[in-house]
C-alpha positions as CSV (number, residue, x, y, z in Angstrom):
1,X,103.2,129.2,132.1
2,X,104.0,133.0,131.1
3,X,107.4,134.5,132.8
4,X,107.2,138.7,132.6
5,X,111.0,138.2,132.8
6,X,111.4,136.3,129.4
7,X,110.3,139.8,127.8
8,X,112.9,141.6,129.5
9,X,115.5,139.9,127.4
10,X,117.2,141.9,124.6
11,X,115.9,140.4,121.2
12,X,119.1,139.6,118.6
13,X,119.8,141.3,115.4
14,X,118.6,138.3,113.4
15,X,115.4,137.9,115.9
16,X,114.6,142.1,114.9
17,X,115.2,141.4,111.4
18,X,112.7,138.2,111.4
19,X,110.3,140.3,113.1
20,X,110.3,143.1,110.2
21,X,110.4,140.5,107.4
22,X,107.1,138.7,108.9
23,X,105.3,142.2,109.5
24,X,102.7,142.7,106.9
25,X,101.5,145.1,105.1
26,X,104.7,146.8,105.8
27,X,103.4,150.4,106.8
28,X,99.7,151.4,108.2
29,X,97.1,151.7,106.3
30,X,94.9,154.5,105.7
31,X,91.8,152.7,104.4
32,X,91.1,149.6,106.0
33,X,88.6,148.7,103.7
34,X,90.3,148.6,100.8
35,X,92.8,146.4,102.4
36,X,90.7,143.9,103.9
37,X,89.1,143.7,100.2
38,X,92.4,143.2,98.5
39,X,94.4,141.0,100.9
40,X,91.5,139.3,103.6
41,X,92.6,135.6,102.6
42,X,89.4,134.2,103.9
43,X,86.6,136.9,101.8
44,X,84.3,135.0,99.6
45,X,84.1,136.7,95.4
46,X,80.9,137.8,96.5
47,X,82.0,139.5,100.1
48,X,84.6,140.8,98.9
49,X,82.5,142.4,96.8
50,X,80.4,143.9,99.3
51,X,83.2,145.6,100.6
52,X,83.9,147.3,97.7
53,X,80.4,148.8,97.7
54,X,80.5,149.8,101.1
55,X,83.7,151.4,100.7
56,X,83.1,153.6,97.4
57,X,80.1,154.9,99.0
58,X,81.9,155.6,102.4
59,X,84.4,157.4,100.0
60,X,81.6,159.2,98.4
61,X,80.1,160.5,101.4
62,X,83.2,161.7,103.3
63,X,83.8,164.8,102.6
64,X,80.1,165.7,103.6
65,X,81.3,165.0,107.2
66,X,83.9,167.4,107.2
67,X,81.1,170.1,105.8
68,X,78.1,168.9,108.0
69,X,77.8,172.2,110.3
70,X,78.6,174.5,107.4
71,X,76.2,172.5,105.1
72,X,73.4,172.5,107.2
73,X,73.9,176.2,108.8
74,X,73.9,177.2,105.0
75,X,70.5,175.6,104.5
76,X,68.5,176.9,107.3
77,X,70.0,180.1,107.0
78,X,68.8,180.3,103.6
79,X,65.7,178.6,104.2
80,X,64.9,181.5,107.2
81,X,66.2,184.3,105.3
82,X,64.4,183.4,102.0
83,X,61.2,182.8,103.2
84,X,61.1,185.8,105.8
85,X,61.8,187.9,102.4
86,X,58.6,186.4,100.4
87,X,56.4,186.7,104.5
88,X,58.0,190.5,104.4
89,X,56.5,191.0,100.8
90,X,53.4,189.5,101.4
91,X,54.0,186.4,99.3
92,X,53.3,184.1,102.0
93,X,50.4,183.5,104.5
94,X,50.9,184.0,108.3
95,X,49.8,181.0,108.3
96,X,52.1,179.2,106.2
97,X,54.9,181.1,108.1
98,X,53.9,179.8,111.9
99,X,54.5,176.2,110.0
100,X,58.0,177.5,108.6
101,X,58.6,179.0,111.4
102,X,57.5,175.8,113.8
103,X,59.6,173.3,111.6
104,X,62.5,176.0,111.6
105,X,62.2,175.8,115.5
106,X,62.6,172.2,115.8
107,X,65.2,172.0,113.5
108,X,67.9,174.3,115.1
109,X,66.3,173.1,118.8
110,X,69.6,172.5,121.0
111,X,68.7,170.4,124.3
112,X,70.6,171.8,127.9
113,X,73.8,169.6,128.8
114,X,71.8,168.1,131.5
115,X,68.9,167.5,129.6
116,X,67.9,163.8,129.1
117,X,67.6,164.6,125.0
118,X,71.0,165.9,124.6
119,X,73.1,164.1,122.8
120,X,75.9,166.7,121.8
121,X,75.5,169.9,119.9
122,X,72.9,170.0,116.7
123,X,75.0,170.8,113.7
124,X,71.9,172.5,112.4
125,X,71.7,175.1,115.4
126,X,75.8,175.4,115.5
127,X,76.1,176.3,111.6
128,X,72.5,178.3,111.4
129,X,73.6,180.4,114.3
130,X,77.4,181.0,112.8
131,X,75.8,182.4,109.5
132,X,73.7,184.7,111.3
133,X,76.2,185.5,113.3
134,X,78.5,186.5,110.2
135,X,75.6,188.5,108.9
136,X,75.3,190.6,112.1
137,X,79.4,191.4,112.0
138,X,79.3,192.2,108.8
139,X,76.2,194.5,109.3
140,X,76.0,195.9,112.8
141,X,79.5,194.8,114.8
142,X,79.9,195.4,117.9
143,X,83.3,196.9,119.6
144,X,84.0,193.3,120.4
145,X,83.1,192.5,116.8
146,X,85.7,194.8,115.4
147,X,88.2,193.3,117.8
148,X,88.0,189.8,116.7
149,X,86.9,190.0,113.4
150,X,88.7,193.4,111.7
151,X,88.5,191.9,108.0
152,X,84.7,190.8,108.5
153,X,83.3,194.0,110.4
154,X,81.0,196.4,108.6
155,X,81.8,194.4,104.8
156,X,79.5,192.7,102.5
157,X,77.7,189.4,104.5
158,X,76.7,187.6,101.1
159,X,80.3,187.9,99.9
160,X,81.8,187.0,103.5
161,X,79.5,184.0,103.8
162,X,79.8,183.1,99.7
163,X,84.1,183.2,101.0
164,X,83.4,181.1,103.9
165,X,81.6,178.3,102.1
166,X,83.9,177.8,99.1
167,X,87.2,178.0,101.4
168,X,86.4,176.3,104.4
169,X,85.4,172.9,106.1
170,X,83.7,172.6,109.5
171,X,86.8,172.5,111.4
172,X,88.7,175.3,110.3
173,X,85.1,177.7,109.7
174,X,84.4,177.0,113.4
175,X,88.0,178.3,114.5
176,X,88.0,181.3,112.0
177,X,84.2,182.2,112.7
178,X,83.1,181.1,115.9
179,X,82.6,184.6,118.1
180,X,82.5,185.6,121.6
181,X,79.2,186.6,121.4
182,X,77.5,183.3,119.9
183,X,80.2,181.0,122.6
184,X,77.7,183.4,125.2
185,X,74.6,182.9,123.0
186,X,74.8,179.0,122.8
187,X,76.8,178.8,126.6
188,X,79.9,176.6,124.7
189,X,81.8,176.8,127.8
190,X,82.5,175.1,130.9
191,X,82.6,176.5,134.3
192,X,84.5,174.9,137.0
């Protein structure tokens, strides 16, 4: 039988001080991994082991999370931008560039909110779309271009984009780089 009331009581010193002494580890941890693998009493040799593995690779692999849009905008925009240079010099066939162009399309393909294949925004279309976006500020800005973006306006896109890369992860790029124009573009706003 549970009383609510009993809780109500004011613990004693020596009851606050018991409390502390039995609390382990003493402070949170930051990687739970490694702590179930150093201190989970009942981990056989050989799960312990496991994870170990599974927690040097998710240590390997975290930083690309906090680069995915920027990665992945990088690559199609160079992808695009490369092979429109070799179509626009004759180095390519129209038909191989329907193909690029095809597989370009569904890569960067964003679904509508309310469509049944959304499932969020495509980190593809977000970071393709923010380096294209860069290189039009940088080459042709618009009043509203100069407004927001003084230091990027009518300057050098491979150096602003070359800047962007080696100084920034997803979360600060978006909030430095994301425009007006492209929240338009892509509709990243809510209307009440």
């Amino acid at each position: 039988q549970i009383n609510e009331l009993w809780r109500t009581i004011p613990q004693s010193a020596n009851e606050n001080r018991l409390i502390q002494a039995e609390r382990f580890p003493q402070e949170p941890q930051e990687n739970i991994l490694y702590f179930m693998e150093k201190h989970a009493p009942l981990l056989k040799p050989w799960q312990r082991e496991i994870v170990r593995i599974v927690r040097k690779i998710s240590q390997y692999f975290y930083p690309q999370g906090q680069t995915k849009v920027m990665n992945e905008g990088w690559a199609c925009f160079w992808h695009y931008t490369l092979l429109h240079a070799l179509y626009d010099e004759g180095l390519v066939t129209d038909e191989f560039m329907m193909e690029v162009l095809q597989n370009h399309t569904n890569v960067i393909y964003q679904p509508e909110y309310n469509s049944p294949y959304f499932s969020g925004i495509n980190p593809y279309t977000l970071g393709y779309n923010m380096m294209q976006d860069i290189k039009r500020i940088c080459e042709n800005p618009t009043e509203e271009d100069k407004m927001w973006f003084k230091d990027l306006a009518n300057t050098n896109w491979q150096t602003q984009l070359d800047h962007a890369m080696r100084y920034y992860k997803d979360e600060r790029f978006i909030s430095q780089y994301l425009s007006p124009h492209l929240v338009r573009q892509l509709k990243l706003f809510l209307m009440h």
